[in-house]
DSSP file (Angstrom, degrees, kcal/mol; ACC not computed):
  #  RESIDUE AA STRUCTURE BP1 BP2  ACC     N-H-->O    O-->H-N    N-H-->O    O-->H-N    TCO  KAPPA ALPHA  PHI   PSI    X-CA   Y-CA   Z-CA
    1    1 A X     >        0   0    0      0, 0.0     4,-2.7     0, 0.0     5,-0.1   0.000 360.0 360.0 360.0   0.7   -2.9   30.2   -5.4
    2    2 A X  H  >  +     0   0    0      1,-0.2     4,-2.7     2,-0.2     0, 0.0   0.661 360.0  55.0 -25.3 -33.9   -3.0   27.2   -3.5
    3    3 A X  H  > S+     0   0    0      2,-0.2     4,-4.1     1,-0.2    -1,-0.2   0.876 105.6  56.3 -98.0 -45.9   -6.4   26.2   -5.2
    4    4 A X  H  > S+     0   0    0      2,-0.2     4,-1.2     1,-0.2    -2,-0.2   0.968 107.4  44.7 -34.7 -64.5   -4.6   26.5   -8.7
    5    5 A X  H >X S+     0   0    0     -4,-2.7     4,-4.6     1,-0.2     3,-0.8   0.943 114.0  52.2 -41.0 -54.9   -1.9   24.1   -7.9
    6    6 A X  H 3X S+     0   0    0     -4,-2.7     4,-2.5     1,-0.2    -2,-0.2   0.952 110.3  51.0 -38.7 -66.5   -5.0   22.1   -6.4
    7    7 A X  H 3< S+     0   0    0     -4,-4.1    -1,-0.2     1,-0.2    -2,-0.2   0.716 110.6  49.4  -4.5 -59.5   -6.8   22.6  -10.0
    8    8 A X  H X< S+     0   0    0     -4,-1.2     3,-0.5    -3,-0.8     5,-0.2   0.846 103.6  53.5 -84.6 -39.3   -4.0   21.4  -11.8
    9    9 A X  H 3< S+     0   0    0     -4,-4.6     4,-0.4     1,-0.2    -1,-0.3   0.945 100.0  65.1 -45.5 -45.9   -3.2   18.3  -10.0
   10   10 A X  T 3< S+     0   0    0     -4,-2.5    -2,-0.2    -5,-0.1    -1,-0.2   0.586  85.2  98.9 -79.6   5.9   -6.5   17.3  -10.6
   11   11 A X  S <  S-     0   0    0     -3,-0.5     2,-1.0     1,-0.1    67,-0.2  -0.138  90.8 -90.2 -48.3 155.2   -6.2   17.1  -14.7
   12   12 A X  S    S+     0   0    0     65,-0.6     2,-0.2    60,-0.0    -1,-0.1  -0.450  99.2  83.9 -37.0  27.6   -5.7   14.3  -16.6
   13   13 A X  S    S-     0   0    0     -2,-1.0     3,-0.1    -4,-0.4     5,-0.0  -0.806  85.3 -83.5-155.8 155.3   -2.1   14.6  -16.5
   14   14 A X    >   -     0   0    0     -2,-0.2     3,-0.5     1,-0.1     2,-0.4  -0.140  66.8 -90.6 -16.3 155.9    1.3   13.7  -14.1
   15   15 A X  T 3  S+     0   0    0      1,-0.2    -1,-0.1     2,-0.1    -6,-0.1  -0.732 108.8   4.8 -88.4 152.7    1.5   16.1  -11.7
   16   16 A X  T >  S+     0   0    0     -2,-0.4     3,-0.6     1,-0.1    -1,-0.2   0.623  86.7 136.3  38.0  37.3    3.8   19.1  -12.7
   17   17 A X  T <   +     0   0    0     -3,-0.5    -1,-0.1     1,-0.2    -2,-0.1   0.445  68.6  52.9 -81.3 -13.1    4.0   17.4  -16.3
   18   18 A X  T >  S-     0   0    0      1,-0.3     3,-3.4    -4,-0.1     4,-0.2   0.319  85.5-179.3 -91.7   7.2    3.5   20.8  -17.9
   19   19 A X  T <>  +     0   0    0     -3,-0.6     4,-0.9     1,-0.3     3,-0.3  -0.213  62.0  12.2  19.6 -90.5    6.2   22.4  -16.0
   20   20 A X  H 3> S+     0   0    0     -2,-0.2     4,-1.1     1,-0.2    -1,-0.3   0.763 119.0  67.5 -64.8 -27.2    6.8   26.3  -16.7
   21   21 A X  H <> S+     0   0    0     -3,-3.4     4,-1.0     1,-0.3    -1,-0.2   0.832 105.9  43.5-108.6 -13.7    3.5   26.5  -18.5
   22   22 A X  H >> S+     0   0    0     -3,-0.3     4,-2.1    -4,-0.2     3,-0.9   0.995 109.5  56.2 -50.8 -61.2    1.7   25.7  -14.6
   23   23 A X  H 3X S+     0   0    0     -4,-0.9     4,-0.6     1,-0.3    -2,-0.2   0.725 112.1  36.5 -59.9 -28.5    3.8   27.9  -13.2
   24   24 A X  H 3X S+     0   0    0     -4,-1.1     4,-1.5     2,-0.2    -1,-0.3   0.662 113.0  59.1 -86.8 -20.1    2.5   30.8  -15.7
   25   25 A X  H <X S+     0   0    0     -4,-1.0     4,-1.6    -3,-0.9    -2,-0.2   0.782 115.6  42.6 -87.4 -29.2   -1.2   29.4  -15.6
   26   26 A X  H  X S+     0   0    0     -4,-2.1     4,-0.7     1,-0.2    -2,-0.2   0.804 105.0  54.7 -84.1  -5.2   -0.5   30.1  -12.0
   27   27 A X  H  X S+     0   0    0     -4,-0.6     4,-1.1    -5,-0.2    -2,-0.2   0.713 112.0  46.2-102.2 -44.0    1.0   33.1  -12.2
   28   28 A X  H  X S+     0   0    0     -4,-1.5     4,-0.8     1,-0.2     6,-0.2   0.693  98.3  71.4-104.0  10.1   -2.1   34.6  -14.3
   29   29 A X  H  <>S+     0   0    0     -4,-1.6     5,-0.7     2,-0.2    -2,-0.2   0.757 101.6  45.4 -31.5 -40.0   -4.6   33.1  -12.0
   30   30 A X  H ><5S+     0   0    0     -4,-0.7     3,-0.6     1,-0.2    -2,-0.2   0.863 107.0  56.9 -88.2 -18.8   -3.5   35.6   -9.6
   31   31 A X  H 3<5S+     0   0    0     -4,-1.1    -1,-0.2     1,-0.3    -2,-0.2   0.994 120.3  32.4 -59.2 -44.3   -3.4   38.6  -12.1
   32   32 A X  T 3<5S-     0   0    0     -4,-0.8    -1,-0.3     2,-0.1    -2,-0.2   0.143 107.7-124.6-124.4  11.2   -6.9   38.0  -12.8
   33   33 A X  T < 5S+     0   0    0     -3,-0.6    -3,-0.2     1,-0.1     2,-0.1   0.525  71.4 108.2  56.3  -2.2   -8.0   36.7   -9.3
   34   34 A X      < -     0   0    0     -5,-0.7     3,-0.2    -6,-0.2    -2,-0.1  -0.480  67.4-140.2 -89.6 160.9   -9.5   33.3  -10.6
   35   35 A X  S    S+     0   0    0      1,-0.2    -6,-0.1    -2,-0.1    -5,-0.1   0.367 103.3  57.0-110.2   1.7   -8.5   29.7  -10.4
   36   36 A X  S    S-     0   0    0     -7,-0.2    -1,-0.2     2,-0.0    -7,-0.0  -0.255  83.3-166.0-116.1  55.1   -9.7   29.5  -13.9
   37   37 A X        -     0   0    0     -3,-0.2     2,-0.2   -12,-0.2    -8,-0.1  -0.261   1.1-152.6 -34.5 139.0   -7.8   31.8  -15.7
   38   38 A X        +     0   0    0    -10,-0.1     2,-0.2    -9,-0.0    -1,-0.0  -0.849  19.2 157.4-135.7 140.2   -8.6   33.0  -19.2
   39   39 A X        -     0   0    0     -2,-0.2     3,-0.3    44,-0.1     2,-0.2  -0.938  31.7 -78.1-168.1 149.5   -6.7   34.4  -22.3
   40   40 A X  S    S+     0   0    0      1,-0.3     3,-0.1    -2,-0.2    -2,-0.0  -0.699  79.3   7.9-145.2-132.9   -7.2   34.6  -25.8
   41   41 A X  S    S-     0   0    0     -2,-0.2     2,-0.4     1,-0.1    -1,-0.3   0.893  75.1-170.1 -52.2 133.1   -7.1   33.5  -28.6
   42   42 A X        +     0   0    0     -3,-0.3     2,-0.3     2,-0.0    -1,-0.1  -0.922  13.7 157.8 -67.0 119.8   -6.5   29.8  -27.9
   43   43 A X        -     0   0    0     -2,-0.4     2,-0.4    -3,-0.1    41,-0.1  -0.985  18.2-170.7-163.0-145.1   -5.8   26.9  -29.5
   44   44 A X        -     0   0    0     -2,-0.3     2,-0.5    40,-0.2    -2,-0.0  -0.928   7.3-167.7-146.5 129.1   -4.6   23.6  -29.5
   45   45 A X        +     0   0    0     -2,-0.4     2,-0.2     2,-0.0    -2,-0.0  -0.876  18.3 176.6-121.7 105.8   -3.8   20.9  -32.3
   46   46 A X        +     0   0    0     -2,-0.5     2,-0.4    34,-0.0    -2,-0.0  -0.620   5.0 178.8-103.8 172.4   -3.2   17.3  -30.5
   47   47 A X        -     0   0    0     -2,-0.2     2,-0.3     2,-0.0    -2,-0.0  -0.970  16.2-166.4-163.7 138.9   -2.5   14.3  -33.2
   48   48 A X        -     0   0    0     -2,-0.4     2,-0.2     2,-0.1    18,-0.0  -0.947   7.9-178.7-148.7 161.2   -1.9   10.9  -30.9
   49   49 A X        -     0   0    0     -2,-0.3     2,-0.4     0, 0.0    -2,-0.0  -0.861  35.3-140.2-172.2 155.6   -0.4    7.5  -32.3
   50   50 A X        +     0   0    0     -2,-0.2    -2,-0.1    16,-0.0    13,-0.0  -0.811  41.5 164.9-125.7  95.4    0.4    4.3  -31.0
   51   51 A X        -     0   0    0     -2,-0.4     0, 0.0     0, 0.0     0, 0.0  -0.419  62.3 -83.5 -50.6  41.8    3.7    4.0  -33.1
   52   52 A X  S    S+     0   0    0      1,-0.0    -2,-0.0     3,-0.0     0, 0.0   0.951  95.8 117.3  61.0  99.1    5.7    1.3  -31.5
   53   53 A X  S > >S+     0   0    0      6,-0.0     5,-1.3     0, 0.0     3,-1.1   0.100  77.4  56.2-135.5 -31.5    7.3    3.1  -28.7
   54   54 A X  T 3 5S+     0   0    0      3,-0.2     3,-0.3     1,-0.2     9,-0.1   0.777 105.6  56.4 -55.8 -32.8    5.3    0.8  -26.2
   55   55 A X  T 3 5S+     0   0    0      1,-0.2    -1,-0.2     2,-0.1    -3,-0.0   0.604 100.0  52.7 -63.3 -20.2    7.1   -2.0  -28.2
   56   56 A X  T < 5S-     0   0    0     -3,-1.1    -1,-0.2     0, 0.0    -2,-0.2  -0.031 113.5-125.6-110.3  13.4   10.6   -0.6  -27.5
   57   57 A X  T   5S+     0   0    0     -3,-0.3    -3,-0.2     1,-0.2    -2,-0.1   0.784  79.3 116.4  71.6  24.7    9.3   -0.7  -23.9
   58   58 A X      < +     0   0    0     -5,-1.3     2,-0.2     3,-0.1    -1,-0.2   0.483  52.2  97.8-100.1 -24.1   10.2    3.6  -23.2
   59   59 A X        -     0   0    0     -6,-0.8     4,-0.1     1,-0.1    -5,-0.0  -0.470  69.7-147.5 -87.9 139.1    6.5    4.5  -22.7
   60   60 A X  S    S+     0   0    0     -2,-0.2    -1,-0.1     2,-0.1     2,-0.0   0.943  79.6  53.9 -69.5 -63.5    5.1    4.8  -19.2
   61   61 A X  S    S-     0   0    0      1,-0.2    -3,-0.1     2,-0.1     2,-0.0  -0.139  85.4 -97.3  33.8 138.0    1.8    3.6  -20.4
   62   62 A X    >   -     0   0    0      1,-0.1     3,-1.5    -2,-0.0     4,-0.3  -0.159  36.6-108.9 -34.4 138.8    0.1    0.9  -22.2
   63   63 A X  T >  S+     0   0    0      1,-0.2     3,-2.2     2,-0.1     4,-0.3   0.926 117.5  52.3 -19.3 -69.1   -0.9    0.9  -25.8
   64   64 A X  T 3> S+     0   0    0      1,-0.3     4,-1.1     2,-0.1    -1,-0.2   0.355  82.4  79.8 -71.9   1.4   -4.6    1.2  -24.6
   65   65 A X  H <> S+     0   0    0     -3,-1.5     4,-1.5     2,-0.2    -1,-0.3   0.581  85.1  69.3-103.7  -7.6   -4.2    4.1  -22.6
   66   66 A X  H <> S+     0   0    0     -3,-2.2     4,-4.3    -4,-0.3     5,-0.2   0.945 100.5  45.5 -31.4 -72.8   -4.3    6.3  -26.2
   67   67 A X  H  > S+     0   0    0     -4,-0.3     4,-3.1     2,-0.3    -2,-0.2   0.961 111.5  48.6 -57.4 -55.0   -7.7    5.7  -26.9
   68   68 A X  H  X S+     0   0    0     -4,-1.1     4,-2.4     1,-0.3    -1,-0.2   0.928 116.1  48.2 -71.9 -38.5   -8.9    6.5  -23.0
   69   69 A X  H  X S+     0   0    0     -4,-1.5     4,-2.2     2,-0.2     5,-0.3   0.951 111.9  50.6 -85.3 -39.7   -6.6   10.1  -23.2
   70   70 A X  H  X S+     0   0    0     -4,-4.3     4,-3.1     2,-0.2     5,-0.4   0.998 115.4  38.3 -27.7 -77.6   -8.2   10.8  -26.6
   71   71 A X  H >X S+     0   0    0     -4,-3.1     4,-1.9     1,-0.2     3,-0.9   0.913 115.0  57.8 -51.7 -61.2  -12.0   10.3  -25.2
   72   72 A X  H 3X>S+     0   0    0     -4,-2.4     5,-1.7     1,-0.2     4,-0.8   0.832 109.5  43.0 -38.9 -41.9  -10.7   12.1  -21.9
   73   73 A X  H 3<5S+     0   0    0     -4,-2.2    -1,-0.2     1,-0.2     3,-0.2   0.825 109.7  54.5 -66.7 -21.9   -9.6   15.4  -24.0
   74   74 A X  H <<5S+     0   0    0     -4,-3.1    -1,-0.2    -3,-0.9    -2,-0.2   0.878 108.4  51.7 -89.7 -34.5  -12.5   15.4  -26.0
   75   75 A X  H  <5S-     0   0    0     -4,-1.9    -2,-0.2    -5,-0.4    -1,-0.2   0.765 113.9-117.8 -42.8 -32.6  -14.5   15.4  -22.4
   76   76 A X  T  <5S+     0   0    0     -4,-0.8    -3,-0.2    -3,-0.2    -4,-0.1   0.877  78.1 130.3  54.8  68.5  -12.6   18.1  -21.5
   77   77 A X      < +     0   0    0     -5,-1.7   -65,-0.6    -8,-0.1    -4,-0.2   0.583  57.3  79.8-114.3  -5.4  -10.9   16.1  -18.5
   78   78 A X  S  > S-     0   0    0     -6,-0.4     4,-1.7   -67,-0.2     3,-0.4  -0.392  88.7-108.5 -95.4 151.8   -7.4   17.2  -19.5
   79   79 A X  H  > S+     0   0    0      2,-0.2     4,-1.7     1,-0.2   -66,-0.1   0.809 116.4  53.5 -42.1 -56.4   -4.9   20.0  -19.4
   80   80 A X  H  4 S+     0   0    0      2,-0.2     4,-0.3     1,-0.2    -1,-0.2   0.443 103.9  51.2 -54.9 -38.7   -5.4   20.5  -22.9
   81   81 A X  H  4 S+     0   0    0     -3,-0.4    -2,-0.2     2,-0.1    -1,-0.2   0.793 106.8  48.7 -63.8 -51.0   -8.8   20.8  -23.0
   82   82 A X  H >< S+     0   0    0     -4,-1.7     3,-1.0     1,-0.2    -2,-0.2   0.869 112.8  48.6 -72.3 -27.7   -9.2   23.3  -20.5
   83   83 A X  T 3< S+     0   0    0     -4,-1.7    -1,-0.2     1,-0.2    -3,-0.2   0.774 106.8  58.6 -83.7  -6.5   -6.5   25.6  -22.0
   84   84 A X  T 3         0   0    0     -4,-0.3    -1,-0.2     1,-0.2   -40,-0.2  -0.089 360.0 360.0-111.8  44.8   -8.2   25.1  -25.8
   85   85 A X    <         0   0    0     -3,-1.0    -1,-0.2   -42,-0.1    -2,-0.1   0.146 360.0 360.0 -59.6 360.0  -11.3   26.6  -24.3
């Protein structure tokens, strides 16, 4: 399941920023013998905001760095993406 873990690092994402829900995406990679595991039904409602939280200086990230993880999920370059496949 090496190649999962690999997978997942390579998201759009921190590494191990999903926590359990890796551990379970790895965990049915190996039921199913893929590194792309599949399930359904899926999906996903994300809603994103620049609401002063960069202002009170708390966010790891810029303001601008909204917009670029928007356009990445809509790429499908994200965590988020692949699982509202």
């Amino acid at each position: 399941m090496a190649a999962v873990k690999k997978r997942q690092d390579m998201l759009t994402k921190p590494r191990g920023s999903l926590g359990r829900l890796e551990d379970l995406v790895t965990q049915l990679a190996g039921i199913q013998r893929t590194t792309t595991p599949t399930w359904q039904p899926a999906a996903a409602a994300v809603f994103a905001g620049d609401h002063g939280v960069v202002k009170e200086g708390v966010s790891a990230y810029p303001a601008e760095v909204t917009a670029q993880m928007i356009a990445n999920f809509l790429n499908e370059g994200a965590a988020v993406s692949v699982l509202s496949r």
